[in-house]
C-alpha positions as a printed Julia matrix, in Angstrom:
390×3 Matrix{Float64}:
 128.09  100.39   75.21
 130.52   99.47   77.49
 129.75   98.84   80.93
 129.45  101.24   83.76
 129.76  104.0    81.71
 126.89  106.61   80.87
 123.38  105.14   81.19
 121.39  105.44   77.51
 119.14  107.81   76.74
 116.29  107.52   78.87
 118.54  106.71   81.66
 118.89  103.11   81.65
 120.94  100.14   81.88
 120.32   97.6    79.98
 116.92   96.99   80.78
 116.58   98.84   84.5
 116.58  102.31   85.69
 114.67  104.91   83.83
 112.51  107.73   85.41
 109.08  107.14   86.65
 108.19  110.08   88.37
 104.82  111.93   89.52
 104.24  114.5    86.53
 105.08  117.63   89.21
 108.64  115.67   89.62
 109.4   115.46   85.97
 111.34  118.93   85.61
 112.79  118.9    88.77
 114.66  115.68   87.97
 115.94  116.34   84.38
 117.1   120.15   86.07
 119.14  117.97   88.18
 120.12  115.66   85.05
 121.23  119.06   83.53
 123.14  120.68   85.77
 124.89  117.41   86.99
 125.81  117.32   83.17
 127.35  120.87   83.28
 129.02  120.72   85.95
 130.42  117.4    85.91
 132.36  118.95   82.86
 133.54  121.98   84.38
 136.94  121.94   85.56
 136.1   124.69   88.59
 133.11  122.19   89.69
 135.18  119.36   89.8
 138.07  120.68   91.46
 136.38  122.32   94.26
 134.83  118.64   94.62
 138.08  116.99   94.93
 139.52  119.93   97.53
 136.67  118.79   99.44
 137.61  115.39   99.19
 141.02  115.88  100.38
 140.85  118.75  102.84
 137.89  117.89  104.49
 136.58  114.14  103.85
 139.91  113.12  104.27
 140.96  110.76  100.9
 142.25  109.25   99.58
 141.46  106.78  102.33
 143.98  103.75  102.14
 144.59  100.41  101.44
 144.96   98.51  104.83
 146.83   94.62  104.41
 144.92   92.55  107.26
 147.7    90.15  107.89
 146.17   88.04  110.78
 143.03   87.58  108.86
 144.46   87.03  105.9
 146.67   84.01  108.08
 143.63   82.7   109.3
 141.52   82.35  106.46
 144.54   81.22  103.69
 143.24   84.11  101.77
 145.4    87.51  101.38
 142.79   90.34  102.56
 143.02   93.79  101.91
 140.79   96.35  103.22
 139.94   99.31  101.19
 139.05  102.13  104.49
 135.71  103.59  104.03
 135.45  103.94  107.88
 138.2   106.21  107.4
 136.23  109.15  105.81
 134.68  111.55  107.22
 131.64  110.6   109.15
 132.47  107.16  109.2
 131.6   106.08  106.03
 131.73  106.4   102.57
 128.47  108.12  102.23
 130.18  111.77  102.59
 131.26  111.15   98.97
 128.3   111.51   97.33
 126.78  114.11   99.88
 129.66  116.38   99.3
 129.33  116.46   95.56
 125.38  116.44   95.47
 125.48  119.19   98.27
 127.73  121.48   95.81
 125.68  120.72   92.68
 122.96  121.63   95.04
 124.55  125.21   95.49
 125.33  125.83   92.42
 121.55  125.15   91.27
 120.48  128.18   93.88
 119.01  125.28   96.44
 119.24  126.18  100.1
 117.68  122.61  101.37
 118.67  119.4   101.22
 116.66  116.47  101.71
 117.3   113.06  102.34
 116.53  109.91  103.05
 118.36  107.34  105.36
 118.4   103.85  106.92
 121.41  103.21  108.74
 121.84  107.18  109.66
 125.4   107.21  107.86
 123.78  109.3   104.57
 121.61  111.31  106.75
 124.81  112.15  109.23
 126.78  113.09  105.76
 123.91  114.74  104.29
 123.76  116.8   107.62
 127.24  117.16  107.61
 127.74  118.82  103.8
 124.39  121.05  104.78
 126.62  122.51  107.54
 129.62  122.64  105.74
 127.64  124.9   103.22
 124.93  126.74  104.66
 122.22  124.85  104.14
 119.21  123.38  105.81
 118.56  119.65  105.71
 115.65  117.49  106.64
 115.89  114.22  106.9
 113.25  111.57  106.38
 114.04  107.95  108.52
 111.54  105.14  109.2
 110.98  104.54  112.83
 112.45  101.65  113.32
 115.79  102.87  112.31
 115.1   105.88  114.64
 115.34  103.37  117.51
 118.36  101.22  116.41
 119.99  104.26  115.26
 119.51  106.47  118.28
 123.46  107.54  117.96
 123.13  109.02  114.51
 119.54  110.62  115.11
 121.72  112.46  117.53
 124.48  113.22  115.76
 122.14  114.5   113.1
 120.41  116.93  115.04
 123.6   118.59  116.8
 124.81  119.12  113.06
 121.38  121.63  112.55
 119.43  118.93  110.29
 115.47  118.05  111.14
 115.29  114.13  111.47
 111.63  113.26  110.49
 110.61  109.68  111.93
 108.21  108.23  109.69
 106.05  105.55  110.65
 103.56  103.36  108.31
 100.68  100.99  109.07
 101.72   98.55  106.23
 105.46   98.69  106.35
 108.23   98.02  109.04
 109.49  101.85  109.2
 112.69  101.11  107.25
 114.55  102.95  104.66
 111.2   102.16  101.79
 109.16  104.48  104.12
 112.05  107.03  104.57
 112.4   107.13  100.68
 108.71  107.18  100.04
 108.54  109.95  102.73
 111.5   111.75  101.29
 110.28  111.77   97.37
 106.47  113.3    98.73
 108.52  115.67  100.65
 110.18  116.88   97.51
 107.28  117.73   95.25
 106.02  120.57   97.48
 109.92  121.55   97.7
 111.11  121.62   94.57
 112.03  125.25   93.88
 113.85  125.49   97.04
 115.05  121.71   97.73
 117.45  119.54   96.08
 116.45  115.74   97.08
 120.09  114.31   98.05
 119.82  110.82   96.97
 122.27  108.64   98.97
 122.3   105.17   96.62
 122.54  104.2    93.83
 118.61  104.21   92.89
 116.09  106.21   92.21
 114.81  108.26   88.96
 117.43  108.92   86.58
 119.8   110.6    86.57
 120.4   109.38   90.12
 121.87  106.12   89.56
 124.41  107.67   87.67
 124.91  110.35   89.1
 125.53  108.77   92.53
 128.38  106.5    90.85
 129.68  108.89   89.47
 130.59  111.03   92.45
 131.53  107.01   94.26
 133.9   106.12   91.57
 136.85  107.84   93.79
 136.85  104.91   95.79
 137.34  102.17   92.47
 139.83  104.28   90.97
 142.03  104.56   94.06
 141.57  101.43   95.26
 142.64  100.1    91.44
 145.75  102.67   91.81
 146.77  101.36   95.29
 146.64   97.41   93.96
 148.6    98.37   91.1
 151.38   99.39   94.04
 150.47   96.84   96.15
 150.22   93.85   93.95
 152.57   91.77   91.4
 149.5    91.19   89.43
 148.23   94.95   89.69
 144.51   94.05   90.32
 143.06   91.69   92.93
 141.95   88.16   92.09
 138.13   89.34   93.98
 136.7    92.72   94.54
 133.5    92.72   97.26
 131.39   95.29   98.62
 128.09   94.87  100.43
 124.86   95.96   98.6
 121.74   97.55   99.75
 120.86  100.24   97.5
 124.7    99.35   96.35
 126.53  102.84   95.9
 129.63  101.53   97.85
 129.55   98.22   95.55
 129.38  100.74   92.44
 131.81  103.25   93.29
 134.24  100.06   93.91
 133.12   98.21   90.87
 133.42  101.09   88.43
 137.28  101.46   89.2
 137.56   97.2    88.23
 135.02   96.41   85.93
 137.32   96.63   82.84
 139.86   94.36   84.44
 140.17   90.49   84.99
 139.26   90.89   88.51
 135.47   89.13   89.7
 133.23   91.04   91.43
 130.74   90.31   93.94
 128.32   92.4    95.68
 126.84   91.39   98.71
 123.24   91.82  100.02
 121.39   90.44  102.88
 119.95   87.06  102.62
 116.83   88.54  103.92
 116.61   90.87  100.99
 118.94   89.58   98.06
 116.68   91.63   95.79
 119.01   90.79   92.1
 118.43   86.88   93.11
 115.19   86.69   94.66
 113.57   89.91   93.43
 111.7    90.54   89.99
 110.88   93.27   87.54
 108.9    95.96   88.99
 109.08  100.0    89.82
 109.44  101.6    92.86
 110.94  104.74   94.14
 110.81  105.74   90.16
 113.3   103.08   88.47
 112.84   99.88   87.45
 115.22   97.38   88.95
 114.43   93.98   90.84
 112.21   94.12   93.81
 111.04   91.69   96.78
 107.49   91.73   95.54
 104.14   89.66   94.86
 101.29   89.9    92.47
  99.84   92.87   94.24
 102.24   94.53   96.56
 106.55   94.88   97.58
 107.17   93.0   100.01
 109.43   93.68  102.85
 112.98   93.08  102.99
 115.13   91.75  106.68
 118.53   92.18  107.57
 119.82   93.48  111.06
 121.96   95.96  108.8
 119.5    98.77  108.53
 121.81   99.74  105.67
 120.71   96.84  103.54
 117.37   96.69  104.43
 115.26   97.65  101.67
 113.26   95.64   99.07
 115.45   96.41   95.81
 118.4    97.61   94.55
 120.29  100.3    91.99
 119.31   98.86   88.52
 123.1    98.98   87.17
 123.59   96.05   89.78
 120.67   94.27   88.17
 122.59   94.78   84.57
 126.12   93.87   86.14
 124.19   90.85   87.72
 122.62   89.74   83.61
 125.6    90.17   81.78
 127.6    88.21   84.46
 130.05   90.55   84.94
 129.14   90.51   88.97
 127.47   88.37   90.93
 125.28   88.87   94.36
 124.59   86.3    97.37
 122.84   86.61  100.35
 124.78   86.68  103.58
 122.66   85.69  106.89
 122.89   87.77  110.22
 124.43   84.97  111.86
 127.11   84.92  109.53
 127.73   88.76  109.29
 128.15   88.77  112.93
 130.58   85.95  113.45
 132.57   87.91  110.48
 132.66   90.89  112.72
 133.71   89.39  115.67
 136.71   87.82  114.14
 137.58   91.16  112.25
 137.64   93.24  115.17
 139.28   90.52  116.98
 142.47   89.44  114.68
 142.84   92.85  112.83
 141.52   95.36  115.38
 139.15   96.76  113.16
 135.34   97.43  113.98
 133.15   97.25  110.87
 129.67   98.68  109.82
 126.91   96.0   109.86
 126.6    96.47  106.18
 130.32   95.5   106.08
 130.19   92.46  107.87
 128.22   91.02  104.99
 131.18   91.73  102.45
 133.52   90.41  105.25
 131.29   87.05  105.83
 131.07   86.4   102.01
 135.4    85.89  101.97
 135.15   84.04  105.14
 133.2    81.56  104.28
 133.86   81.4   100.64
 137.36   81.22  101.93
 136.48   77.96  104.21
 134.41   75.98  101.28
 137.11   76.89   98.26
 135.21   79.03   96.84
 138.12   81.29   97.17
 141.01   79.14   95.95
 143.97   79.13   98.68
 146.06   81.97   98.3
 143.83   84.54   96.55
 143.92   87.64   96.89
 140.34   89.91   98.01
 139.96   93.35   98.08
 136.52   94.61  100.4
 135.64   97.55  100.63
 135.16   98.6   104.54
 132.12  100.91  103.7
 132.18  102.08  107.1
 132.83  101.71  111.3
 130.48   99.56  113.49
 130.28  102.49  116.2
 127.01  103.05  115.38
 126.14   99.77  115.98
 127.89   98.67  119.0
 124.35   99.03  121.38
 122.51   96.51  118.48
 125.86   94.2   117.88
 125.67   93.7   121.64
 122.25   93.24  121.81
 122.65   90.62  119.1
 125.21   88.63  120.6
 123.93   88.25  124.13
């Protein structure tokens, strides 16, 4: 099987993914397999997906050259523009298409899970856009440092949910814990709108599928761009990782490397092992007896694993994942925003510190060229970047 195509058939790749699910879950997520399947081969689906993506998300977003960086670092940089989107971020991708597979399997609810805010402000976003309700499930913590896109999610119509836990640090694992209870009492009536690349099958998949846009136009805008027609480096950031496999799935059949990013204080394909959660099996910041929690200031990439067809990328050695610091994801976003004029997402600053540095140790020979995906804008993280760097 080549790679980053369908999953096998219980939903894995290689060894990860799967669906471990609460018996009462079972049919709910092979009726979303199904209809995913259907109409991911019907031309009218598919269509009215794109239309969406065009008229009203705004693709496809382009390829910005970041001369000054580039300059700086000996490196030539491109940017592919998340931020761009709709929303600010790449999320709305997924949430469009999950929102109309949604309506078309007679759902009138969305739920949803979020860290940063930017799949819960999509998720809200597609529910309005369609005429549906959305709740969405976020851990206290990112309720706080997210206070911008708690708002923005509640002037949109959606129910933001803050859910707290006497064992964990209110992050996204609470949200998604919160979010897959939420959905076995809501099952006739809900679709649960998944916004990475993890979870039961056919999830995984399914959210890479409706990602890929970004990969293929990126790989169409090199081929313009470039004498070589694909990028020496492709890097995203990873948390769950749908940006990094949306982006990878447009390059993994060319000579290009890939690298995905995560936060040192996670860097769940490195540091993680085996284990389930969430109802896949990928790798996981865990002990003998319990997960363990993850740390990054990107609440973004804070969470204890990551989407299973990273873990496969990661053993076959098609793509490899280190850990950037906070320290060095902020210095990264200062000197974006100040040579190129360009405010990235947290999560983005960890793709951007990777080529810096790698860039200043050789890592990245002199004169390569990098393509990053800009998964989305730092505005909703100006009040916590400024806190940070006082």
């Amino acid at each position: 099987m080549s790679l980053m195509a369908e999953p096998d058939a219980t939903g894995r790749f290689g060894r990860f993914g799967g669906r471990y699910l609460p018996e009462a879950l079972v049919p709910a997520a092979k009726a979303v397999e199904a209809a995913f399947r259907e109409a991911w081969s019907d031309p009218a689906f598919t269509t009215e997906y794109h239309r969406l993506l065009t008229t009203y998300a705004g693709r496809p977003t382009p390829v910005t050259e970041c001369a000054r960086l580039s300059g700086a670092l000996g490196v030539r940089v491109l940017l592919k523009r998340e931020d761009l989107a709709h929303t600010g971020s790449h999320k709305i991708n997924n949430v469009l298409g999950q929102a109309l597979l949604a309506r078309r399997m007679g759902k009138r609810k969305l739920i949803a899970e979020t860290g940063a805010g930017q799949h819960g402000v999509a998720s809200a976003t597609a529910a309005a856009l369609l005429g549906l309700s959305c709740t969405v499930y976020m851990g206290e913590t990112d309720v706080r440092r997210q206070e911008l896109n708690v708002f923005r999610m509640g002037l949109l119509g959606a129910e933001v949910v803050p859910v707290a836990s006497a064992t964990g640090t209110g992050t996204l694992k609470e949200a998604t814990n919160a979010a897959l209870r939420a959905w076995v009492g809501e099952t006739e009536e809900a679709h649960y709108c998944i916004g990475s690349v993890m979870g039961p099958h056919p999830y995984p998949w399914l959210v890479r599928e409706f990602q890929r846009v970004i990969g293929d136009e990126a790989r169409a805008q090199c081929a313009e761009l470039l004498p070589a027609a694909v990028p020496d480096v492709v890097v995203a950031c990873v948390g769950g990782g749908s940006n990094a496999a949306g982006t990878f799935a447009g390059f993994v059949d060319t000579p290009a490397g890939l690298v995905g990013v995560e936060a040192a204080g996670g860097s769940a394909v490195d540091k993680g092992v085996p284990g389930v959660l969430h109802g896949f099996t990928s790798h996981f910041l865990q002990d003998e007896s319990q997960v363990l929690e993850a740390h990054s200031i990107s609440a973004g990439l804070d969470y204890p694993g990551v989407g299973p067809e990273h873990v496969h990328l990661a053993e076959t050695g098609r793509a490899r994942y280190p850990g950037v610091t906070d320290e060095q994801a902020l210095r990264a976003l200062e000197l974006v925003t100040r040579l190129e004029g360009i405010l990235p997402a947290l999560e983005s600053a960890h793709a951007l510190a990777w080529v810096v540095d790698a860039a200043a140790t050789g890592e990245l020979p002199p004169g390569s060229t990098v393509l990053v995906t800009l998964s989305g804008r730092g505005d909703k993280d100006v009040q916590q970047i400024r806190e940070a760097l006082r």
